[in-house]
C-alpha positions as CSV (number, residue, x, y, z in Angstrom):
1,X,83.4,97.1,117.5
2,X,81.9,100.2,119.0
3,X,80.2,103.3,117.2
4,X,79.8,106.7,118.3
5,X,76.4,107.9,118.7
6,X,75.4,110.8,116.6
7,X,73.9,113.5,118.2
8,X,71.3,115.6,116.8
9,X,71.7,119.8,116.9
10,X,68.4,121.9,117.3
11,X,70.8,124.8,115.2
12,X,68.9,126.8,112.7
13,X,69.9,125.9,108.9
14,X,73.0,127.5,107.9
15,X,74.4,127.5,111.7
16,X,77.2,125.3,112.5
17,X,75.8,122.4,115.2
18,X,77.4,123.3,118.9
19,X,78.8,119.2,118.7
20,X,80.8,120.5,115.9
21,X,82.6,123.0,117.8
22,X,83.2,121.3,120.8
23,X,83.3,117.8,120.5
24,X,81.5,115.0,123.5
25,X,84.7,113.8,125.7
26,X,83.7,110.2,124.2
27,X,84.7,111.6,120.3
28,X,87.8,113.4,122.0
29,X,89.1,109.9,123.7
30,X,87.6,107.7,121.1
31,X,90.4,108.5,118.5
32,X,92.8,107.5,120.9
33,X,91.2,104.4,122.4
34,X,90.9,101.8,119.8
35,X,90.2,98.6,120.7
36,X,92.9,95.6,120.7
37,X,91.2,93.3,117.7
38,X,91.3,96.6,115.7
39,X,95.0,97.2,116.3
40,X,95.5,93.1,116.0
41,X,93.2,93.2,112.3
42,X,95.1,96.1,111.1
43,X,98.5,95.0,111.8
44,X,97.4,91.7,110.0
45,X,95.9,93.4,107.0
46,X,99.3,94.9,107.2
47,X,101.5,92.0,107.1
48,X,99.0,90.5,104.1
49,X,99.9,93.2,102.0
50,X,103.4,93.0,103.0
51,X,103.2,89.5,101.8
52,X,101.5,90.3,98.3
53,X,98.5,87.9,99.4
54,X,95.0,88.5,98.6
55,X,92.3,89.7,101.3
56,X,89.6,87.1,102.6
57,X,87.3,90.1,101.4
58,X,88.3,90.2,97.9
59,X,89.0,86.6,97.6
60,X,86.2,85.8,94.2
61,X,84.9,82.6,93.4
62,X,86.8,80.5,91.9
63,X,89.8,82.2,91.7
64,X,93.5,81.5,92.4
65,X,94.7,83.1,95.7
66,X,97.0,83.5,98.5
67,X,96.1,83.9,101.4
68,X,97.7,85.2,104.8
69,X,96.8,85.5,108.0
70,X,96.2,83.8,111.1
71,X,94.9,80.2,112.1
72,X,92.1,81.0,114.4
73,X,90.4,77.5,114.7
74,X,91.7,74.0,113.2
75,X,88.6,71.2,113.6
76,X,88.6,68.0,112.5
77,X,85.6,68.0,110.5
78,X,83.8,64.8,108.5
79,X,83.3,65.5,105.0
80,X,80.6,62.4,103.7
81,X,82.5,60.0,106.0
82,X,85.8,60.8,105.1
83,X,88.4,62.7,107.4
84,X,88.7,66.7,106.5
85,X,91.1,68.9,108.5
86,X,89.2,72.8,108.6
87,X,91.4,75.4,109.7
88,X,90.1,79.0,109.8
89,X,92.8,81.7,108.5
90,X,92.1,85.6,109.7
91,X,93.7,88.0,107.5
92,X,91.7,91.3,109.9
93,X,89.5,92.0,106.7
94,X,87.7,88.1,106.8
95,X,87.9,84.1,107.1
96,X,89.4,81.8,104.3
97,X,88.5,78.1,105.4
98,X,91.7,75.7,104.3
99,X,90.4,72.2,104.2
100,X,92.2,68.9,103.7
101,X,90.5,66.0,102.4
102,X,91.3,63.0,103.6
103,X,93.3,64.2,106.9
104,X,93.4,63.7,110.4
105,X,95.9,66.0,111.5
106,X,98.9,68.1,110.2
107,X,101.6,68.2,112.2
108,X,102.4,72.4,112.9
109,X,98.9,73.7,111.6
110,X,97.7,74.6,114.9
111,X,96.0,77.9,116.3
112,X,97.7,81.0,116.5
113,X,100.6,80.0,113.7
114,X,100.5,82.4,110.6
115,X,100.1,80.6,107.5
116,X,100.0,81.6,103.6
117,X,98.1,79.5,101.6
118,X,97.4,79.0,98.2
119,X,94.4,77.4,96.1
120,X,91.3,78.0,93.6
121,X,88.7,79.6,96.5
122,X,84.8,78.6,96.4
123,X,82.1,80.5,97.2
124,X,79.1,79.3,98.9
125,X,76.6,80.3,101.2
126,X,79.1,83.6,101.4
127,X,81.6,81.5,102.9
128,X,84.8,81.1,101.0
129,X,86.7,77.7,101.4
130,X,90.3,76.7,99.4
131,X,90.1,72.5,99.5
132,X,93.6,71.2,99.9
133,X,95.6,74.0,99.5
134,X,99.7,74.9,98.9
135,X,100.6,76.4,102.5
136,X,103.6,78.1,104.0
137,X,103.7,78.6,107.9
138,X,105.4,81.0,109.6
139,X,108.2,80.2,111.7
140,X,107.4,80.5,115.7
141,X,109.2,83.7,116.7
142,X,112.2,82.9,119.1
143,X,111.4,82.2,122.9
């Protein structure tokens, strides 16, 4: 994400800045060059609210959510010496890990699919985590 630089005015107090009048070519374009991850995040903050689900960034601990967004990673990832499948949903506000105990692989839950899932989240170490959540994927749009 990019900022704008803010630029100082040597204007006396009471006198309008000479930015504020005419505004740096960068302001002028910058409202109509957004970047493509901020289109992508606000269309899927979009379709989450369409969907009634909760945002990743108002997802509490230990509460009873659902989630939707997009599976950005899906690890297989030990948990004390027992298979866990970890699967990173992006909703464009945050990440909600899903994690299966005691899996290898589930067949469909694969990066890029979008997914709603549902489960008691836990907070720790800021990062929020459902363990063996309800799920709903998307179907694949038609080729």
């Amino acid at each position: 994400m990019s900022t704008i630089p803010v630029h100082r005015s040597s204007a006396h107090p009471g006198e309008a800045p000479a930015t504020a009048s005419k505004p740096s070519w960068r302001r002028r374009l910058g409202f109509w060059l957004v970047s493509e991850e901020q289109v992508a995040a606000d269309a899927l903050r979009d379709e989450a609210a369409r969907v009634g689900a909760t945002t990743a960034c108002d997802c509490q601990d230990r509460q009873v959510v659902s989630v939707h967004g997009l599976l950005r990673s899906v690890t297989l990832q030990p948990h004390d010496g027992s298979p866990a499948l970890e699967a990173e949903v992006y909703d464009g506000t945050g990440v909600v890990t899903l994690v299966w105990l005691g899996r290898r692989r589930i067949p469909a839950v694969e990066c890029g699919r979008s997914v709603t899932a549902t489960g008691r989240v836990l907070v720790h170490d800021g990062r929020r985590v459902i363990y063996n959540p309800t799920y709903e994927l998307d179907p694949l749009p038609a080729a």
